[in-house]
Legacy VTK file of the C-alpha trace (Angstrom):
# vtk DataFile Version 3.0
C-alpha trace
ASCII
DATASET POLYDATA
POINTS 107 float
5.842 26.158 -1.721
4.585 22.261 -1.479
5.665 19.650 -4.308
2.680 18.993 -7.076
2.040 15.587 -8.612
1.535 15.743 -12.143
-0.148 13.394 -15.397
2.509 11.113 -15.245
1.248 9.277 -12.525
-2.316 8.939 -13.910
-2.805 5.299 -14.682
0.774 4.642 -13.758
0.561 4.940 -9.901
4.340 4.144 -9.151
4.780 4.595 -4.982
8.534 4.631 -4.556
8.064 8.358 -3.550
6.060 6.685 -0.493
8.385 5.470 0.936
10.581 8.665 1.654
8.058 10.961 2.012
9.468 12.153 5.593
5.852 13.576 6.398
3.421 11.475 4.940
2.029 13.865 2.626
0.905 11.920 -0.221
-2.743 10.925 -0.776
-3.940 7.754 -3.153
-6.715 7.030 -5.394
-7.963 4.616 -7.839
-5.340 5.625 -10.528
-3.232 8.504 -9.271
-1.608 10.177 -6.037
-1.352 13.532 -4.801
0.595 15.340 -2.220
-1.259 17.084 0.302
-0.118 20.870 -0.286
-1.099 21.306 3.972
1.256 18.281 4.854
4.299 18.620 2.214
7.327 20.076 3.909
9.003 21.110 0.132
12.188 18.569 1.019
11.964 17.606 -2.315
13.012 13.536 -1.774
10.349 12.744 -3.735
11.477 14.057 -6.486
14.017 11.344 -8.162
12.248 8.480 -6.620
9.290 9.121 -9.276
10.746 6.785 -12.560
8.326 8.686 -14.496
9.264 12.506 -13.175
6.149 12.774 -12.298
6.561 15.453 -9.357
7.755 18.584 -9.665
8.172 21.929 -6.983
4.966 23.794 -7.758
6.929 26.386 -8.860
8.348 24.294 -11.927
5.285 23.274 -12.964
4.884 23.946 -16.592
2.137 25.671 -18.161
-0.014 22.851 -19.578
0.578 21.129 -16.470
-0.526 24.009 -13.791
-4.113 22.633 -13.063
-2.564 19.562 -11.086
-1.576 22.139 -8.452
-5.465 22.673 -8.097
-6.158 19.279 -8.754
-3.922 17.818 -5.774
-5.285 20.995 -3.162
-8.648 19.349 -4.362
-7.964 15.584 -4.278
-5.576 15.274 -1.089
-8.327 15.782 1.645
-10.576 13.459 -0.139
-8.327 10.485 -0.863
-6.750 8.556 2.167
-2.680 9.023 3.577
-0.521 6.449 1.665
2.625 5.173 3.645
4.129 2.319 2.213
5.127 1.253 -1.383
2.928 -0.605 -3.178
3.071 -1.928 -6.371
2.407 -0.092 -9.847
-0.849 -0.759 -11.098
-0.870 -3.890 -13.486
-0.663 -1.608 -17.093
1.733 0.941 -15.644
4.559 0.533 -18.340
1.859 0.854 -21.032
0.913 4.061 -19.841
4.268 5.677 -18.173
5.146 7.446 -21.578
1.517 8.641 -22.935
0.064 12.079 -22.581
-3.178 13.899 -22.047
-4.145 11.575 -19.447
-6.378 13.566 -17.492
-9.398 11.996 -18.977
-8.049 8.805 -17.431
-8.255 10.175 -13.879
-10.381 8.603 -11.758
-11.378 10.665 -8.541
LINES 1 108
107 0 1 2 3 4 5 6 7 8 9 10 11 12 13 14 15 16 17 18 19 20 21 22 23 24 25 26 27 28 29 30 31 32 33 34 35 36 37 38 39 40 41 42 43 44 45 46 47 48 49 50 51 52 53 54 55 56 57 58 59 60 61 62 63 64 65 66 67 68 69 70 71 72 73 74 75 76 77 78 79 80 81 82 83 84 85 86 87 88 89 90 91 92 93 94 95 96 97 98 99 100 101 102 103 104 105 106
């Protein structure tokens, strides 16, 4: 099983899981991450370093939520490795608590 990002991230982008991800697994674009499902190693430190639970073990994902497993199998070998923290983007606390975000994704 590999970890699964999920809509909480979109337009929110926090990368404190980044920085303890022992494998590098996670991917960035414009306006959301994903973890590479080839790369993750299921250690699950991710996990509480995501302030807006945004990553779950794929087999937790809920229902409504199951296309991100797709969606990060698709996006990982497109986007480039992220290693380091970086800053939220600018409007992150304005969008940390919304739903039905997907629209908002940019690939």
């Amino acid at each position: 099983m590999t970890h699964v990002v999920t809509e909480a991230c979109i337009r929110c982008k926090y990368t404190d899981c980044v920085d303890v991800c022992p494998v590098d697994c996670f991917r960035e674009g414009p306006n959301f991450l994903v973890i590479d499902p080839d790369e993750c190693i299921d250690c699950a430190v991710c996990i509480p370093e995501c302030p807006v639970n945004a990553i779950l073990p794929e087999e937790d994902v809920p229902g409504d939520q199951q296309h991100y497993i797709a969606l990060n199998a698709e996006l990982s070998p497109k986007w480039p490795s992220i290693t380091k923290r970086k800053d939220p983007l600018p409007d992150a606390n304005d969008w940390k608590d919304r739903k039905d975000k997907l629209g908002e994704l940019i690939r």
